[in-house]
PDB file of the backbone (N, CA, C, O) and the ligand in Angstrom, with CONECT records:
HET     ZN  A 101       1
ATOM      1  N   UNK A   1     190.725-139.970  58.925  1.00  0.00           N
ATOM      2  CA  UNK A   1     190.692-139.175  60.175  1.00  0.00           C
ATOM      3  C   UNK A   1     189.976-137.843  59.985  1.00  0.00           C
ATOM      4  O   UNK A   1     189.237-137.498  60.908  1.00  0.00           O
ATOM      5  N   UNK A   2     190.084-137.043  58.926  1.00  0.00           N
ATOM      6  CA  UNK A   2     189.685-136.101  58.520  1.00  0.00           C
ATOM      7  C   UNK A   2     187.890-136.179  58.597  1.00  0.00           C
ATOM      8  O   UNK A   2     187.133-135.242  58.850  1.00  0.00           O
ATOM      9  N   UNK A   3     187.503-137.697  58.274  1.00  0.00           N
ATOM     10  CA  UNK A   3     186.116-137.327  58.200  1.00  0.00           C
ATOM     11  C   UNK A   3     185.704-137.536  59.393  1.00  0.00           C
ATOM     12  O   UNK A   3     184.668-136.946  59.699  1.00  0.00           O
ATOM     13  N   UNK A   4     186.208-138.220  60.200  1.00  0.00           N
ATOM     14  CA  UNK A   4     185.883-137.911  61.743  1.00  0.00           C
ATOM     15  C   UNK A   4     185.426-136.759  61.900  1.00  0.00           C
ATOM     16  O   UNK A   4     184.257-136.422  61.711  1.00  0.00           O
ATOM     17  N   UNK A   5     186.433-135.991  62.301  1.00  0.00           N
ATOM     18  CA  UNK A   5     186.530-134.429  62.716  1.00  0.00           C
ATOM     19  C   UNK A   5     185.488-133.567  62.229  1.00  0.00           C
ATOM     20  O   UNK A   5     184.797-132.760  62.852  1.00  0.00           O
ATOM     21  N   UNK A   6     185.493-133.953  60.692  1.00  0.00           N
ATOM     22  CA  UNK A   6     183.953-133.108  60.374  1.00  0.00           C
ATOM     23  C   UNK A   6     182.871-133.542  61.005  1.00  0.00           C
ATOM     24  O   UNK A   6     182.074-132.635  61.242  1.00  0.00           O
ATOM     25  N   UNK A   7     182.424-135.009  61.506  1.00  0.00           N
ATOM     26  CA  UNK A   7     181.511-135.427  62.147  1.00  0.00           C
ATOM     27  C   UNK A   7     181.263-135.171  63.443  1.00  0.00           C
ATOM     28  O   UNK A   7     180.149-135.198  63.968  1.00  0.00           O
ATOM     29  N   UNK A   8     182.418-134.889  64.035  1.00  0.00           N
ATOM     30  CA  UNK A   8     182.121-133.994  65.109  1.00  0.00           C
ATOM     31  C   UNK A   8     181.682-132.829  65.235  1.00  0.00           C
ATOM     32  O   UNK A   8     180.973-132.482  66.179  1.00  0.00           O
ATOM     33  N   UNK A   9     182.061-132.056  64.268  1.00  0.00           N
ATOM     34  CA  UNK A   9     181.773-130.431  64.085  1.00  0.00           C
ATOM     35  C   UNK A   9     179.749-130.456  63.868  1.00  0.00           C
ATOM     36  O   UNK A   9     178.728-129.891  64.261  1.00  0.00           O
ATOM     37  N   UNK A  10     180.174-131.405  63.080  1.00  0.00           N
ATOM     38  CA  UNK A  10     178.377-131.496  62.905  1.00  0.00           C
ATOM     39  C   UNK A  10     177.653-131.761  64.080  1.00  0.00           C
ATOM     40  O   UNK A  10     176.876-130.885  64.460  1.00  0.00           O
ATOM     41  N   UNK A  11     177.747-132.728  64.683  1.00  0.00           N
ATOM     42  CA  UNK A  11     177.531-133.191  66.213  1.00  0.00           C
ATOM     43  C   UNK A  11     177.085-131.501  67.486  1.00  0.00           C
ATOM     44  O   UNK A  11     176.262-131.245  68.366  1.00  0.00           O
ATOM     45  N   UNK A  12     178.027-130.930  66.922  1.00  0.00           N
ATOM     46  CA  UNK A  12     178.342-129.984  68.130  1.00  0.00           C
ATOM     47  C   UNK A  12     177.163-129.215  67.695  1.00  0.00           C
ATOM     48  O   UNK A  12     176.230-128.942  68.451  1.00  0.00           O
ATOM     49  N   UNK A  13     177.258-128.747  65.991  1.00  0.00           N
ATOM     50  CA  UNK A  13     176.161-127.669  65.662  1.00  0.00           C
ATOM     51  C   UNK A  13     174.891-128.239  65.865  1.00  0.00           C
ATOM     52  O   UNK A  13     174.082-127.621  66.557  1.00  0.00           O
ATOM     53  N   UNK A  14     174.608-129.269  65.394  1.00  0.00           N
ATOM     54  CA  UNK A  14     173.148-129.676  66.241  1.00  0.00           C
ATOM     55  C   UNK A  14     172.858-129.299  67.427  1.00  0.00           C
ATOM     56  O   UNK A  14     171.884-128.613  67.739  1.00  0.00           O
ATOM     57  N   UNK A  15     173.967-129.874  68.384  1.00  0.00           N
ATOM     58  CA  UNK A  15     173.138-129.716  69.670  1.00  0.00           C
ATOM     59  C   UNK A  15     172.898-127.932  69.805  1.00  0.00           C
ATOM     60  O   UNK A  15     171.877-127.323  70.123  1.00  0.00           O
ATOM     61  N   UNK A  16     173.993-127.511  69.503  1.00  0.00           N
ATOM     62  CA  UNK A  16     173.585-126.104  69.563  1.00  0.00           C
ATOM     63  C   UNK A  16     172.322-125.693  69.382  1.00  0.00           C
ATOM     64  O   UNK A  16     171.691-125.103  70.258  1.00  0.00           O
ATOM     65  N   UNK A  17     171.804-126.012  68.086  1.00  0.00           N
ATOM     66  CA  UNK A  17     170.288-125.629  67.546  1.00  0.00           C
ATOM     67  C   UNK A  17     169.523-126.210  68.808  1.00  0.00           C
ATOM     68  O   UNK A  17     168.973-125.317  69.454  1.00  0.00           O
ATOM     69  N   UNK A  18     169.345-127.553  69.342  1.00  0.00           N
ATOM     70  CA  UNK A  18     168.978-128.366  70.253  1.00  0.00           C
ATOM     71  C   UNK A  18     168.678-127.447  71.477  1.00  0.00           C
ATOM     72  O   UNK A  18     167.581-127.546  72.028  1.00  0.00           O
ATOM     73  N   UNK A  19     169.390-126.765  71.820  1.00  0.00           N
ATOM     74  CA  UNK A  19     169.729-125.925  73.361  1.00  0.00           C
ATOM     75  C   UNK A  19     169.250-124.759  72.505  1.00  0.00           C
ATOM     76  O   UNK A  19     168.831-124.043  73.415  1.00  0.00           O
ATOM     77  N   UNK A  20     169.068-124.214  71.623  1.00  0.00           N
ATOM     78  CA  UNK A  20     167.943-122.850  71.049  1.00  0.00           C
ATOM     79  C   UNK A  20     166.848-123.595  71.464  1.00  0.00           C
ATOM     80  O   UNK A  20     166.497-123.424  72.632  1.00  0.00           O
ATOM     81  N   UNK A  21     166.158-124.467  70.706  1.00  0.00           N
ATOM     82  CA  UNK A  21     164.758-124.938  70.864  1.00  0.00           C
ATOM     83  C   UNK A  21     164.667-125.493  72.723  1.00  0.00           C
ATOM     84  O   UNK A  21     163.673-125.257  73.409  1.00  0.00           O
ATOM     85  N   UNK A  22     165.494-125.986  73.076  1.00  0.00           N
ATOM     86  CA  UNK A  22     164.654-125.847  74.392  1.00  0.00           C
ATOM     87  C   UNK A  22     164.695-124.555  75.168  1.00  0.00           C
ATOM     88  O   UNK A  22     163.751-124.353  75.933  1.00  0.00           O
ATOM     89  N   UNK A  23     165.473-123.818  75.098  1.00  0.00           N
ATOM     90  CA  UNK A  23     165.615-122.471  75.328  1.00  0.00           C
ATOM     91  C   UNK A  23     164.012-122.163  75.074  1.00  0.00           C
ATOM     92  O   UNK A  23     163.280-121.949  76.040  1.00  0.00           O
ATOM     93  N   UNK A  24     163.597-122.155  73.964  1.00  0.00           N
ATOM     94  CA  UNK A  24     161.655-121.457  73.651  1.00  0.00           C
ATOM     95  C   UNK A  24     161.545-122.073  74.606  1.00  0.00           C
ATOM     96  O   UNK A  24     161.435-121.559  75.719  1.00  0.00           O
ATOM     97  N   UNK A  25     161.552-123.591  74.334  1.00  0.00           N
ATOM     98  CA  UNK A  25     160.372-124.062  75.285  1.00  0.00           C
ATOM     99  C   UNK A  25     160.169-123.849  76.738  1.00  0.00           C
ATOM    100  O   UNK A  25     159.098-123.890  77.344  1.00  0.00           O
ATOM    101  N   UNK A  26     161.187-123.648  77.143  1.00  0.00           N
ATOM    102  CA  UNK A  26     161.215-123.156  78.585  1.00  0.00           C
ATOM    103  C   UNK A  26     160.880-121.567  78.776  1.00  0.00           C
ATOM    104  O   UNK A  26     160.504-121.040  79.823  1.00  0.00           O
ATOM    105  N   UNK A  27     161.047-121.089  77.835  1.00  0.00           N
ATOM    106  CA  UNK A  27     160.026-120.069  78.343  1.00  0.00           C
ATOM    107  C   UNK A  27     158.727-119.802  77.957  1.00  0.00           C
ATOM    108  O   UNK A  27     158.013-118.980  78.532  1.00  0.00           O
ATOM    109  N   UNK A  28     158.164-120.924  76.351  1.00  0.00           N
ATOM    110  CA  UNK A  28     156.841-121.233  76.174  1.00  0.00           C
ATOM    111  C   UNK A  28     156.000-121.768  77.716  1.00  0.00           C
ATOM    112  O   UNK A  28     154.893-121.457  78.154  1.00  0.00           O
ATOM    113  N   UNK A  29     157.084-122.701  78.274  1.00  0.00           N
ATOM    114  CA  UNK A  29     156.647-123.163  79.654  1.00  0.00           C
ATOM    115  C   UNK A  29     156.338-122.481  80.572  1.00  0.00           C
ATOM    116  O   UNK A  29     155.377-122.705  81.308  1.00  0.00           O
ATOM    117  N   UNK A  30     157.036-121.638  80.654  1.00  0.00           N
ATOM    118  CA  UNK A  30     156.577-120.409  81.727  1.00  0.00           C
ATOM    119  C   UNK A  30     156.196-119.421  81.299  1.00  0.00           C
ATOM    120  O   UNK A  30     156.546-118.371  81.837  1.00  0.00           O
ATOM    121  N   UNK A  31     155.563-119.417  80.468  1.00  0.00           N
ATOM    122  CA  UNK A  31     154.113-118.583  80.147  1.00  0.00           C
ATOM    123  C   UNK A  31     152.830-119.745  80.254  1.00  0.00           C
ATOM    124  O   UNK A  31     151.953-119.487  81.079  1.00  0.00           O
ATOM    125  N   UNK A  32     152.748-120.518  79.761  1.00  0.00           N
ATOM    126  CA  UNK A  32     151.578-121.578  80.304  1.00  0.00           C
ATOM    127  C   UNK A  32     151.717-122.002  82.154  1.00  0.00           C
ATOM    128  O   UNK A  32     150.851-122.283  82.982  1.00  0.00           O
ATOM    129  N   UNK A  33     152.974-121.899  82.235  1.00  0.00           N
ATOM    130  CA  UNK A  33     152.753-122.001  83.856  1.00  0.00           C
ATOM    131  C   UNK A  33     152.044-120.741  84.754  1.00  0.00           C
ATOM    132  O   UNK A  33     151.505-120.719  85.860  1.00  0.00           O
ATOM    133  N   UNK A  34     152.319-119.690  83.711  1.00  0.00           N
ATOM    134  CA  UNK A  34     151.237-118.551  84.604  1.00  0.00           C
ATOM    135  C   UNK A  34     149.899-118.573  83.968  1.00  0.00           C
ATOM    136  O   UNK A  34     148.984-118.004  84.563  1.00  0.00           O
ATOM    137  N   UNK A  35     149.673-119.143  82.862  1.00  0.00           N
ATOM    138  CA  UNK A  35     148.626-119.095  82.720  1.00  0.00           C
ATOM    139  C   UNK A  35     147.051-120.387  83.294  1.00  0.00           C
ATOM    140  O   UNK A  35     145.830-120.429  83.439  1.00  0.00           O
ATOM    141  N   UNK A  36     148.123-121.079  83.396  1.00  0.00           N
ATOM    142  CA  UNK A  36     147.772-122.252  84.118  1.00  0.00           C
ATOM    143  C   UNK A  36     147.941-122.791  85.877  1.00  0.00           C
ATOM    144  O   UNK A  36     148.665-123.697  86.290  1.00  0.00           O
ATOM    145  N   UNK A  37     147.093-121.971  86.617  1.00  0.00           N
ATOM    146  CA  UNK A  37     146.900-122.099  88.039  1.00  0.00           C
ATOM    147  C   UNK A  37     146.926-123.886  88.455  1.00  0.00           C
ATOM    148  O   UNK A  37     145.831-124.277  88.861  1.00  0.00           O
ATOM    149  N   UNK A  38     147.579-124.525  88.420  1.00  0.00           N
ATOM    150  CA  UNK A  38     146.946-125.927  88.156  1.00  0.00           C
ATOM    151  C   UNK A  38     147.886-126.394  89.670  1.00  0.00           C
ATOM    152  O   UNK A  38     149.063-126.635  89.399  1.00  0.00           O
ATOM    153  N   UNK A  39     147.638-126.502  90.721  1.00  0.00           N
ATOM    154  CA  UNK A  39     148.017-126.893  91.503  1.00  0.00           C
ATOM    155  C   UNK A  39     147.277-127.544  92.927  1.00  0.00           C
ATOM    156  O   UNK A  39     146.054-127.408  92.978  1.00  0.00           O
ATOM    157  N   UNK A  40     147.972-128.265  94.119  1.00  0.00           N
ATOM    158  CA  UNK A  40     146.720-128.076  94.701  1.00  0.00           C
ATOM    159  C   UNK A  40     145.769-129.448  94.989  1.00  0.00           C
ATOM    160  O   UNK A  40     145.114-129.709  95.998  1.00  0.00           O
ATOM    161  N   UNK A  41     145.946-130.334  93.584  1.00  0.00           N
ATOM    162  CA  UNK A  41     145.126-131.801  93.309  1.00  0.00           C
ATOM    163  C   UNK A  41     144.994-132.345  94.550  1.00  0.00           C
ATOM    164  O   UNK A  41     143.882-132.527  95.045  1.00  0.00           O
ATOM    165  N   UNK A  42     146.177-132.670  95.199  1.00  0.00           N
ATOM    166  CA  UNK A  42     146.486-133.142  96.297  1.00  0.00           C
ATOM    167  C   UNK A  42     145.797-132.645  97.545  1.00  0.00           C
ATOM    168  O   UNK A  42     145.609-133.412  98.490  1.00  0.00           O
ATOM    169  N   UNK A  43     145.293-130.979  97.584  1.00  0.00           N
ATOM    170  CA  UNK A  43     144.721-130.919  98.510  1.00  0.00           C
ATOM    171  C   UNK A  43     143.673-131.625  99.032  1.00  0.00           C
ATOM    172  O   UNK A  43     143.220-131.726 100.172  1.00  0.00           O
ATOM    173  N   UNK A  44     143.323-132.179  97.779  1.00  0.00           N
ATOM    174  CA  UNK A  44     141.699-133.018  98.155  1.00  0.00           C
ATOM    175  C   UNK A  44     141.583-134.694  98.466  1.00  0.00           C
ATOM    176  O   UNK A  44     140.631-135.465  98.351  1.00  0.00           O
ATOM    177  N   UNK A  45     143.248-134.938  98.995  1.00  0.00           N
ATOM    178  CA  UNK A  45     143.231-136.128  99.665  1.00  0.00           C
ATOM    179  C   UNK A  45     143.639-135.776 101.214  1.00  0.00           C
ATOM    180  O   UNK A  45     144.178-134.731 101.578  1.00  0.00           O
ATOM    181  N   UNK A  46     143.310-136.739 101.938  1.00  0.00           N
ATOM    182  CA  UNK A  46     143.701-136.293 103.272  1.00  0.00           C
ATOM    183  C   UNK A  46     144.399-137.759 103.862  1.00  0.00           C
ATOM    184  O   UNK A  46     143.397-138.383 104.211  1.00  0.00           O
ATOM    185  N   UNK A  47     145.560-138.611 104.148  1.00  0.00           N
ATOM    186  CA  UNK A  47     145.945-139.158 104.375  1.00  0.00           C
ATOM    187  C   UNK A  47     146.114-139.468 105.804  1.00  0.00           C
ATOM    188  O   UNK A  47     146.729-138.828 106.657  1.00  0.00           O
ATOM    189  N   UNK A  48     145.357-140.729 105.923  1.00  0.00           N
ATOM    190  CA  UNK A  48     145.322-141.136 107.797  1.00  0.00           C
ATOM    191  C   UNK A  48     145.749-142.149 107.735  1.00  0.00           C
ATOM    192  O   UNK A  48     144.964-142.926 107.193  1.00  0.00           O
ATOM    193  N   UNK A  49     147.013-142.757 108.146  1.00  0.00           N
ATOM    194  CA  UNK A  49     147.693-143.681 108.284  1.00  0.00           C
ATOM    195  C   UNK A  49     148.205-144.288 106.975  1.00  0.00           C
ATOM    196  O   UNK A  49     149.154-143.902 106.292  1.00  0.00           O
ATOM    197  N   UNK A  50     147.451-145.227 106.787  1.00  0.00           N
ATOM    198  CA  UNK A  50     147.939-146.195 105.564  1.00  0.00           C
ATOM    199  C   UNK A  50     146.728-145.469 104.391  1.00  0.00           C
ATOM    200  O   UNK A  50     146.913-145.215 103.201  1.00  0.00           O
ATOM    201  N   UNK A  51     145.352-145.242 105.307  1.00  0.00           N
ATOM    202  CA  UNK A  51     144.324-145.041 104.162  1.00  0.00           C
ATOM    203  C   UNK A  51     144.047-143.616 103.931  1.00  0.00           C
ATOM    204  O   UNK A  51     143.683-142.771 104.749  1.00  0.00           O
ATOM    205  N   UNK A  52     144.344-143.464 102.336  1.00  0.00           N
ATOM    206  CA  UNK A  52     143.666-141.999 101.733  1.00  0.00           C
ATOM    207  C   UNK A  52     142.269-142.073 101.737  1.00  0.00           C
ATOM    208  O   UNK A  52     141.571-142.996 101.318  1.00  0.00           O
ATOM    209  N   UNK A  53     141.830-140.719 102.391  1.00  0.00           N
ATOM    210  CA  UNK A  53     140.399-140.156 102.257  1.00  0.00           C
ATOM    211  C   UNK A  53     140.436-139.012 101.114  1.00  0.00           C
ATOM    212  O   UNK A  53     141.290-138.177 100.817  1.00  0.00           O
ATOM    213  N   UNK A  54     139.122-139.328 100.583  1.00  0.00           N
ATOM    214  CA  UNK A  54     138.685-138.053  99.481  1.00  0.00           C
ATOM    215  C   UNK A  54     137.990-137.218 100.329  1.00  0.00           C
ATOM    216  O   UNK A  54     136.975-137.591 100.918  1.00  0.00           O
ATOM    217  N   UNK A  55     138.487-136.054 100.439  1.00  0.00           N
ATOM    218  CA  UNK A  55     137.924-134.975 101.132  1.00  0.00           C
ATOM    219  C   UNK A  55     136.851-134.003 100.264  1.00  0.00           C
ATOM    220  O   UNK A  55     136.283-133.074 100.839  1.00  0.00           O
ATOM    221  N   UNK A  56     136.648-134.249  99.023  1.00  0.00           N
ATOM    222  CA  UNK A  56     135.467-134.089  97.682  1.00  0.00           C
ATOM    223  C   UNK A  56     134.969-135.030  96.963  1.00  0.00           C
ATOM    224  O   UNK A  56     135.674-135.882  96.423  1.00  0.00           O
ATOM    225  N   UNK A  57     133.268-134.973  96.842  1.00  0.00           N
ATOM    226  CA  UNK A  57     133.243-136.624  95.931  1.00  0.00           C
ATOM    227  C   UNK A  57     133.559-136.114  94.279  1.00  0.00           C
ATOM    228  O   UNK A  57     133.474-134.934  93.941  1.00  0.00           O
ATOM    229  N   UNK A  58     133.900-137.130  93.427  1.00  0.00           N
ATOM    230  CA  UNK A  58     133.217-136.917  92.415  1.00  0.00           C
ATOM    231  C   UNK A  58     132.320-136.486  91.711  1.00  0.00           C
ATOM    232  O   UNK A  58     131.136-136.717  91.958  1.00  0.00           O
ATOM    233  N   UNK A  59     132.693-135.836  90.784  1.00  0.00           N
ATOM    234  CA  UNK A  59     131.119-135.863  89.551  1.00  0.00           C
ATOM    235  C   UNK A  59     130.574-136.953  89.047  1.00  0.00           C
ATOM    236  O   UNK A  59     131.290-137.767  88.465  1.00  0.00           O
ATOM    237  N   UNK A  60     129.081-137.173  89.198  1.00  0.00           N
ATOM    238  CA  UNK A  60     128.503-137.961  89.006  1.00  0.00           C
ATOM    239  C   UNK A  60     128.822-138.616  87.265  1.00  0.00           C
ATOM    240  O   UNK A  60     128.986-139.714  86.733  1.00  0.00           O
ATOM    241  N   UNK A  61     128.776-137.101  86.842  1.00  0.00           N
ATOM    242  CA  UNK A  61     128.656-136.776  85.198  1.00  0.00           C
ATOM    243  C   UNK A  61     130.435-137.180  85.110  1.00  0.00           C
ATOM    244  O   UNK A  61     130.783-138.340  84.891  1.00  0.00           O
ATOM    245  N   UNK A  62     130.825-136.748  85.187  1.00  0.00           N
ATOM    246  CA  UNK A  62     132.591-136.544  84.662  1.00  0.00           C
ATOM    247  C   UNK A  62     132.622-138.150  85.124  1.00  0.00           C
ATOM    248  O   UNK A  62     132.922-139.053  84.345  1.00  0.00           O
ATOM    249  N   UNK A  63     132.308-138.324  86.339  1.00  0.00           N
ATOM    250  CA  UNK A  63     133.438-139.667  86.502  1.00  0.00           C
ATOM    251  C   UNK A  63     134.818-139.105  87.728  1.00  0.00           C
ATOM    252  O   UNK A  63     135.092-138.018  88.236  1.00  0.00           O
ATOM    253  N   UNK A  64     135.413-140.488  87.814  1.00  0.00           N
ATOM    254  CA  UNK A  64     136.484-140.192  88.592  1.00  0.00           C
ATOM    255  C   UNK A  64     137.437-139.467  87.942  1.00  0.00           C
ATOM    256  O   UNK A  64     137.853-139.366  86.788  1.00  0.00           O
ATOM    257  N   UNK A  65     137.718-138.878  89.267  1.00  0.00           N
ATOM    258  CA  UNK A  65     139.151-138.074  88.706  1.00  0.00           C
ATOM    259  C   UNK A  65     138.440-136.439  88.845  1.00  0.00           C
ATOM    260  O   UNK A  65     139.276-135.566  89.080  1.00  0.00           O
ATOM    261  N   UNK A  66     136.929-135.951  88.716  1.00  0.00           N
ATOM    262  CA  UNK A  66     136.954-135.222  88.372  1.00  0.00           C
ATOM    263  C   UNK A  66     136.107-134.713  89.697  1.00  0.00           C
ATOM    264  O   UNK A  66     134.923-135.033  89.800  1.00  0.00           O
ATOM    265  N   UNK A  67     136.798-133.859  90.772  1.00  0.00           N
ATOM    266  CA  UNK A  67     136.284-133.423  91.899  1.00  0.00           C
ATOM    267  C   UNK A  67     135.320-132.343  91.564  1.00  0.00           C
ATOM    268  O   UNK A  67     135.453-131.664  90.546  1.00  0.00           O
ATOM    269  N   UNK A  68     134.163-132.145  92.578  1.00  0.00           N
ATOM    270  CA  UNK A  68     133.566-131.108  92.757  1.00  0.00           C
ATOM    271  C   UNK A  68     133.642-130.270  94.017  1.00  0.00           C
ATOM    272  O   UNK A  68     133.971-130.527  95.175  1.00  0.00           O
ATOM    273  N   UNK A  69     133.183-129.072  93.331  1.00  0.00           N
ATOM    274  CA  UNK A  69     133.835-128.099  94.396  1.00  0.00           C
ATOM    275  C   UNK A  69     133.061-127.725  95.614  1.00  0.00           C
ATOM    276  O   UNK A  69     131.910-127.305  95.498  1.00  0.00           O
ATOM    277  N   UNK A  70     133.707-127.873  96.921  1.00  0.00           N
ATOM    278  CA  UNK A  70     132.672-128.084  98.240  1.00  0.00           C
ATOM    279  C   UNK A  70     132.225-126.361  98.249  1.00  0.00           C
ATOM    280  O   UNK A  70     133.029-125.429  98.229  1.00  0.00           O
ATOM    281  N   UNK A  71     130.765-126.256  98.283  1.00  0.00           N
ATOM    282  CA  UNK A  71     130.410-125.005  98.342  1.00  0.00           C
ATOM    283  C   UNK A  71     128.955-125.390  99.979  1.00  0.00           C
ATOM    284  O   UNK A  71     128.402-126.473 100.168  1.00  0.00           O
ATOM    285  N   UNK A  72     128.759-124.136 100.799  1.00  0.00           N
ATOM    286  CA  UNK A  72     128.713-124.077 101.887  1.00  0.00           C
ATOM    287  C   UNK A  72     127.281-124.812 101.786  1.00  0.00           C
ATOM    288  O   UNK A  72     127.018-125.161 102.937  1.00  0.00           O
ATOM    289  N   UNK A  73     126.009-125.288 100.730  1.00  0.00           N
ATOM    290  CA  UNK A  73     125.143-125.559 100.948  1.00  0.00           C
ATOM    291  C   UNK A  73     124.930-126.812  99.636  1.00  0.00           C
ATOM    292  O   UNK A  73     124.014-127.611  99.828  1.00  0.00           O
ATOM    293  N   UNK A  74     125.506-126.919  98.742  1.00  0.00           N
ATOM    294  CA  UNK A  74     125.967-127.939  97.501  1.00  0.00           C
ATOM    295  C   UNK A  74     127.194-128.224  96.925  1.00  0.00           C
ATOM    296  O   UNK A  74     127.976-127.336  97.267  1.00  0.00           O
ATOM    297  N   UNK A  75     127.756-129.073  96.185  1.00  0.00           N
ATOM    298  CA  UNK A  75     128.620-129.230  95.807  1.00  0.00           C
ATOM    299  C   UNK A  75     128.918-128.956  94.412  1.00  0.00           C
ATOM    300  O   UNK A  75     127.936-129.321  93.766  1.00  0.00           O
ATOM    301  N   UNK A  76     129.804-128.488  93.653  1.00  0.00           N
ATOM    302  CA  UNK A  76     129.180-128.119  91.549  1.00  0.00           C
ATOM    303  C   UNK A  76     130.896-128.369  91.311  1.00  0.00           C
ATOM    304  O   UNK A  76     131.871-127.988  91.959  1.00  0.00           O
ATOM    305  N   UNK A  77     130.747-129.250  89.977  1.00  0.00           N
ATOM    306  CA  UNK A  77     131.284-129.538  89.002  1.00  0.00           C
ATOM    307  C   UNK A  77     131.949-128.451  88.306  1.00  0.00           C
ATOM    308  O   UNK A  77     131.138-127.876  87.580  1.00  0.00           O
ATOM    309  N   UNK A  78     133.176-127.920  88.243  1.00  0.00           N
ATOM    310  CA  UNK A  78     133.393-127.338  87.295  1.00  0.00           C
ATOM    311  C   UNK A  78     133.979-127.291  86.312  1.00  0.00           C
ATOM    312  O   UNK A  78     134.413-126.290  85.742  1.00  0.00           O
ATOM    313  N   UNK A  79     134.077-128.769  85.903  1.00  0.00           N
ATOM    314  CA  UNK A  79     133.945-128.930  84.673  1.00  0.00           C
ATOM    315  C   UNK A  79     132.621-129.193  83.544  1.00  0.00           C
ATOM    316  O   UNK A  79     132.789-128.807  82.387  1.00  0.00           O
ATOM    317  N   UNK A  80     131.492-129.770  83.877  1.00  0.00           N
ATOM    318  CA  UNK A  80     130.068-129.782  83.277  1.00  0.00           C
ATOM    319  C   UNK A  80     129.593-128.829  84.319  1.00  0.00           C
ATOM    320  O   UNK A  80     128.712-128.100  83.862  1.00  0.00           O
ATOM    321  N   UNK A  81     129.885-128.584  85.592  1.00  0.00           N
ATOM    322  CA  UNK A  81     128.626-127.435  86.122  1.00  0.00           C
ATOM    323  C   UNK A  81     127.203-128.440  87.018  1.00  0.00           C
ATOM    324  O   UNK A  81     126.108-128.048  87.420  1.00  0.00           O
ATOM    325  N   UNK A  82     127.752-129.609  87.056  1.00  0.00           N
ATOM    326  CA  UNK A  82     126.822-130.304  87.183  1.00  0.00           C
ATOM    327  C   UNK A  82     126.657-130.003  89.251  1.00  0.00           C
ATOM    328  O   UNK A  82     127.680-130.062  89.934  1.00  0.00           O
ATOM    329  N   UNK A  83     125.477-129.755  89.811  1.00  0.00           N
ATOM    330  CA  UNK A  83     125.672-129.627  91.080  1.00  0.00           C
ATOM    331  C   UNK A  83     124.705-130.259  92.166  1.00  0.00           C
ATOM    332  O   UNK A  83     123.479-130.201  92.074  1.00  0.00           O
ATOM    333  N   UNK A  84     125.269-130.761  93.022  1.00  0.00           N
ATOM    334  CA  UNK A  84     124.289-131.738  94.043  1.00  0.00           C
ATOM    335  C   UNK A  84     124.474-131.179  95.346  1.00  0.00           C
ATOM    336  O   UNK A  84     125.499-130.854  95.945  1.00  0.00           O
ATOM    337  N   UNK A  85     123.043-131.126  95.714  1.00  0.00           N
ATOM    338  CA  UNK A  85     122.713-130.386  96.893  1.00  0.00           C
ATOM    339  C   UNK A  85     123.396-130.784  98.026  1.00  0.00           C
ATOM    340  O   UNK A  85     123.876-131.872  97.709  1.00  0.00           O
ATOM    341  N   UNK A  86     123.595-130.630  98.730  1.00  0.00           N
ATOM    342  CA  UNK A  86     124.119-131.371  99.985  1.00  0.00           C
ATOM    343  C   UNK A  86     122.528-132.107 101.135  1.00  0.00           C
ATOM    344  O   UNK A  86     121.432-131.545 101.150  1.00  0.00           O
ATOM    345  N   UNK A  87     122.812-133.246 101.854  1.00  0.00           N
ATOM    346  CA  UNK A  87     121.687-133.058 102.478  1.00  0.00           C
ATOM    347  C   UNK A  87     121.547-132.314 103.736  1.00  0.00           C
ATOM    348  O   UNK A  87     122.320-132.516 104.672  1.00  0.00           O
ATOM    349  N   UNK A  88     120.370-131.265 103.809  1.00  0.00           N
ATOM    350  CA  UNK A  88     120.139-130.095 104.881  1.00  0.00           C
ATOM    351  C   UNK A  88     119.595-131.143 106.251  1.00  0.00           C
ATOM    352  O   UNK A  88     118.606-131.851 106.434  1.00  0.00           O
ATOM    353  N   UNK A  89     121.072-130.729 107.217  1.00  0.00           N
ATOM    354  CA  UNK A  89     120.796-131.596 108.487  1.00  0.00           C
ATOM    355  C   UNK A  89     119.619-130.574 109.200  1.00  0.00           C
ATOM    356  O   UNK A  89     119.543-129.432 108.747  1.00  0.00           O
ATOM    357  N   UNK A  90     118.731-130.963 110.274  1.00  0.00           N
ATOM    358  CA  UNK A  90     117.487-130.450 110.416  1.00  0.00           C
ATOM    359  C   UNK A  90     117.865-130.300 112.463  1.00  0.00           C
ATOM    360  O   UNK A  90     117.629-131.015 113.437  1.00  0.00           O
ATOM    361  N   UNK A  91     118.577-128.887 112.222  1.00  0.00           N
ATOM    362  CA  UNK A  91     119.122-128.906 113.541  1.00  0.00           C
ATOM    363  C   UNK A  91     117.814-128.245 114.185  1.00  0.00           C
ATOM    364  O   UNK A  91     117.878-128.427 115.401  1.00  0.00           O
ATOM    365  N   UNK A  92     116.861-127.673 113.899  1.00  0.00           N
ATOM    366  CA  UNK A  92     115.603-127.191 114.425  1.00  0.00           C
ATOM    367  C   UNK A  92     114.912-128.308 115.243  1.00  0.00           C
ATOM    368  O   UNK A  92     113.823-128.099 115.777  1.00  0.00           O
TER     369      UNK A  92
HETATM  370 ZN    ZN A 101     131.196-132.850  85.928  1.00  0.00          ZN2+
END
């Protein structure tokens, strides 16, 4: 019975240490959460009924997944930088 009891005691001091280390990490976490603006992904779907629209295309270069950013006369990558003109409608 006796060695029970010590096995519990041990049990307990672990987790203790356990609840230190996530203790850092949660506040390692919230320092990368301010340093990391990362939100938002979602803005660039627009959902109409059943079907999602991409409201940004892709990078040609990156591939999916990797939006470019709608700017008022082209579109640019910012992850390679890569940028495609938009085509100039000819309202003249
Ligand atoms: Zn790219």
């Amino acid at each position: 019975m006796t060695e029970e009891v010590e096995e519990v005691k041990e049990e307990e001091e672990t987790e203790e240490e356990e609840e230190k280390i996530e203790e850092e990490k949660k506040k390692k976490k919230g320092a990368e959460k301010k340093k990391k603006k990362r939100k938002g992904l979602f803005t660039h779907y627009k959902i109409e009924g059943d079907n999602v629209k991409r409201l940004l295309p892709f990078c040609e270069r990156c591939g999916i997944g990797y939006f470019m950013a709608d700017h008022s006369d082209r579109y640019t990558c910012g992850h390679c930088g890569f940028t495609r003109y938009k085509p100039t409608e000819t309202e003249e």
